[in-house]
C-alpha positions in Angstrom: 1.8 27.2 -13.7 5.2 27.4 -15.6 6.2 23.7 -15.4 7.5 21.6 -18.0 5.0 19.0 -17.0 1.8 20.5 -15.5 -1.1 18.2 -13.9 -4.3 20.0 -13.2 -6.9 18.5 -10.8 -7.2 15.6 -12.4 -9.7 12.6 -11.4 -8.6 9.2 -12.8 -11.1 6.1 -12.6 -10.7 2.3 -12.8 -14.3 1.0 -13.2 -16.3 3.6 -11.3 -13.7 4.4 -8.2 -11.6 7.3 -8.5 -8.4 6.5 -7.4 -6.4 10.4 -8.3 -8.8 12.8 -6.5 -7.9 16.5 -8.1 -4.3 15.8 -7.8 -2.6 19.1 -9.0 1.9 19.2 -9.5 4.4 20.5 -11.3 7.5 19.5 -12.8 10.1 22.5 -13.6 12.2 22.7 -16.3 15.8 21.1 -15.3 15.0 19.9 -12.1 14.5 16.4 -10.2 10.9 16.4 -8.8 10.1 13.6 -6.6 6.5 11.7 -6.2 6.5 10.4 -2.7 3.8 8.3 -1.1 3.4 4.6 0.1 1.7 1.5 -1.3 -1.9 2.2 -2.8 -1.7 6.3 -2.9 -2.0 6.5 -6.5 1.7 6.9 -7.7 1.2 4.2 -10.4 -2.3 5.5 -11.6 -0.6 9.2 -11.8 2.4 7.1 -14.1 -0.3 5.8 -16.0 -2.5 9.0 -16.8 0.7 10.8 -17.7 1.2 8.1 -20.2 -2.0 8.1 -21.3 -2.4 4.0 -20.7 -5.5 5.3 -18.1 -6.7 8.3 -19.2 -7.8 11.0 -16.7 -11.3 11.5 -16.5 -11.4 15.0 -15.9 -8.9 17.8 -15.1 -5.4 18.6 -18.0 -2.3 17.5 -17.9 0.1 19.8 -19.9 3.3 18.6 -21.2 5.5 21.3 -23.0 3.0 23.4 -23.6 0.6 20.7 -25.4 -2.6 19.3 -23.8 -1.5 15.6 -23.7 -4.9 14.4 -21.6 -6.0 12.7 -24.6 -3.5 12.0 -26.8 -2.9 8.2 -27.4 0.4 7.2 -25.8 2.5 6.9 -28.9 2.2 10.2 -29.1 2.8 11.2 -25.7 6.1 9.0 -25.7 6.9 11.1 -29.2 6.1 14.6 -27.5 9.5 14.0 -25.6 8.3 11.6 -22.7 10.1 8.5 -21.9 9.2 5.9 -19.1 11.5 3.7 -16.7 9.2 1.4 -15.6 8.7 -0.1 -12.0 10.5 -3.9 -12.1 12.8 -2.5 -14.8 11.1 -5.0 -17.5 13.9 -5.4 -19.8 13.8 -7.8 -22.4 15.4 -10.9 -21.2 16.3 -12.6 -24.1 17.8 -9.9 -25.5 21.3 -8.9 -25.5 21.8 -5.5 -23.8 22.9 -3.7 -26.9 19.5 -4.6 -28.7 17.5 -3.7 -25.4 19.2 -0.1 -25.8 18.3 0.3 -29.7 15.0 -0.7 -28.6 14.4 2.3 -26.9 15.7 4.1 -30.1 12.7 2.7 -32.4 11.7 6.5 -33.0 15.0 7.3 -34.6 15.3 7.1 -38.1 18.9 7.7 -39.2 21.5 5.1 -38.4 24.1 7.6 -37.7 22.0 9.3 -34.7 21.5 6.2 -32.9 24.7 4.9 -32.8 25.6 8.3 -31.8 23.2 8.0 -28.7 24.4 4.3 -27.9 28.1 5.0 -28.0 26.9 8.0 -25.2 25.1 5.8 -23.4 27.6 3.6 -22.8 29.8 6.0 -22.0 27.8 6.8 -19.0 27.2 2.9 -18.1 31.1 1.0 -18.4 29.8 -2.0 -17.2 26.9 -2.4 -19.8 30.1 -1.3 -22.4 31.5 -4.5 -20.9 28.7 -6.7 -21.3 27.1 -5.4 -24.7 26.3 -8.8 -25.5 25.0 -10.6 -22.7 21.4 -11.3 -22.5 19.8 -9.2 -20.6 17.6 -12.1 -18.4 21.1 -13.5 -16.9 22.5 -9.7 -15.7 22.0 -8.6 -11.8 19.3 -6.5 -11.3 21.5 -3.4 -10.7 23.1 -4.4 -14.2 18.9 -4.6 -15.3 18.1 -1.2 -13.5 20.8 0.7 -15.6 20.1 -0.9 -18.9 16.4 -0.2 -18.4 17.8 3.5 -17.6 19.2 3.8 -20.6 16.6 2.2 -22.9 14.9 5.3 -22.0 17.5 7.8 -22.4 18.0 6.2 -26.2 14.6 8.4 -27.0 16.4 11.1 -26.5 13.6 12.6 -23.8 13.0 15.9 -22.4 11.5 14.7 -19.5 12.3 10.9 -18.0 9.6 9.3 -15.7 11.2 7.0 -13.2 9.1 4.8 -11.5 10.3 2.8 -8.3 14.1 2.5 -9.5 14.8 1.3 -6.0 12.1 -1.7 -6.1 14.2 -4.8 -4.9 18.0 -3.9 -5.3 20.3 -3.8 -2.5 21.4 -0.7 -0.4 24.5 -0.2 -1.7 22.8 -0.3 -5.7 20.1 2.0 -4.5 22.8 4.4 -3.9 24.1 3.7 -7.1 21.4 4.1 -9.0 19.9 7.3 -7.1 23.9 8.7 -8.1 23.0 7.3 -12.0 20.0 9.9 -11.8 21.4 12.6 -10.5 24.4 12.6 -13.4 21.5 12.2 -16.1 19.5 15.1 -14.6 23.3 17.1 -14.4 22.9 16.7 -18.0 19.9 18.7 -18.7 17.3 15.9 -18.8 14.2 16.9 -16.5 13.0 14.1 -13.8 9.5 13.0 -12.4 11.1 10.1 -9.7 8.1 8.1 -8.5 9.3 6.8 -4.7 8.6 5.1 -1.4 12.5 5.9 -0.7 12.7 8.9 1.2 15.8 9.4 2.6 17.7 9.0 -0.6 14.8 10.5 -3.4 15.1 13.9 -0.9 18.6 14.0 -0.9 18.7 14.3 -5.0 15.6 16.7 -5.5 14.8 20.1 -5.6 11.2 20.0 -5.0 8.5 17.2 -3.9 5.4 15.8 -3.4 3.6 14.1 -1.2 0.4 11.4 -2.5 -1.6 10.1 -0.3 -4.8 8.2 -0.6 -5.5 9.6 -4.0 -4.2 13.2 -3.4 -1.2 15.4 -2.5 -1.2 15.5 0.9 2.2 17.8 0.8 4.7 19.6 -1.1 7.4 21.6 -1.2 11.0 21.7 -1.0 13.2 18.7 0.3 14.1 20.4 3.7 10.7 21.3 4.0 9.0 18.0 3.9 11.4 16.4 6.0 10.2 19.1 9.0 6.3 18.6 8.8 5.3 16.4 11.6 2.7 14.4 9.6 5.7 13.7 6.5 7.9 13.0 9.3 5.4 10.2 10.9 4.3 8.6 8.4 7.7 8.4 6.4 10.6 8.6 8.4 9.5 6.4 11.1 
């Protein structure tokens, strides 16, 4: 394997049922890799053992070269991992400026983060507008892209989107699919956790398929969307 993040037949456990079954991917260096599968496969438990919030029971997961399988998350999130999670969770009674330095905790000089933030906002103009509105009375495309970039103010090599079209409209799913792509254009490596196929295809190189605990496919865009079975059970 030669992938930034590598995930070695790993078995994760809640209680005594494993819900990962020797789930094995890879995410390259650069690109957007997609994690496709419907409600109940396992994407969420795979978020989690990356994290390190439910460790894997057995098997590795590799991040940058270091064996992160049991590392506590702190120090998974300060190897150069940063999560966007499902729901978006910001924090609603902050204002979206201080939900942004949030994400900056890590950094120490003054200078750095303000640095980051001024970039940040340069690639959101509307949360440039609305710097100071709490973030609890925004939209929840307004929410999606302040969570987004919470997560880029870690600096991260690799960012770890989880459902980023959960309950927004069409047209922000769009949007926010186009919000991904421009971050990945700028050398950030993405893991984009999915049920959206149409539109999480159109943006990666490379995919794969979970399904009842294990990857049930994989490949490249194009070929997913010509197996029968991904077809069926995805595209309607």
């Amino acid at each position: 394997m030669s992938g930034m993040l590598e995930i070695e037949d790993i078995y994760t456990a809640y209680d005594k049922a494993d819900v990962l079954q020797g789930v094995s991917l890879q995410v390259k260096p650069g690109s957007i890799t997609c994690l496709l599968g419907s409600n109940g496969s396992g994407k969420t438990t795979l978020v989690r053992s990356v994290l390190g919030l439910t460790p894997a029971r057995a098997g590795r997961i590799v991040f940058d070269g270091t064996d992160i399988t049991h590392l506590p998350t702190h120090r998974i999130i300060a190897a150069g991992i940063a999560c966007i999670p499902e729901g978006r969770k910001v924090f609603p009674k902050l204002t979206v400026e201080e939900n942004l330095r949030v994400g900056g905790y890590r950094e120490r000089s003054d200078k750095a983060t303000s640095a980051r933030l001024a970039d940040i906002l340069q690639v959101f103009p509307r949360l440039a507008e609305r710097r100071t509105q709490l973030a609890g009375t925004m939209s929840g495309g307004e929410q999606a892209m302040v969570s987004i970039g919470r997560g880029l103010m870690c600096a991260p090599k690799l960012l770890l989107i989880d459902e980023p079209s959960l309950g927004l409209s069409p047209r922000l799913v769009k949007e926010n699919f186009n919000i991904i792509r421009r971050i990945n254009e700028r050398g950030i490596t993405v893991l984009l956790v999915e049920q959206n196929v149409h539109q999480t295809l159109a943006i990666s190189q490379h995919g794969f398929v979970l399904s009842k605990g294990r990857v049930a496919a994989s490949g490249t865009p194009a070929e997913l969307a010509s197996r029968q079975d991904v077809r069926e059970a995805y595209f309607g």
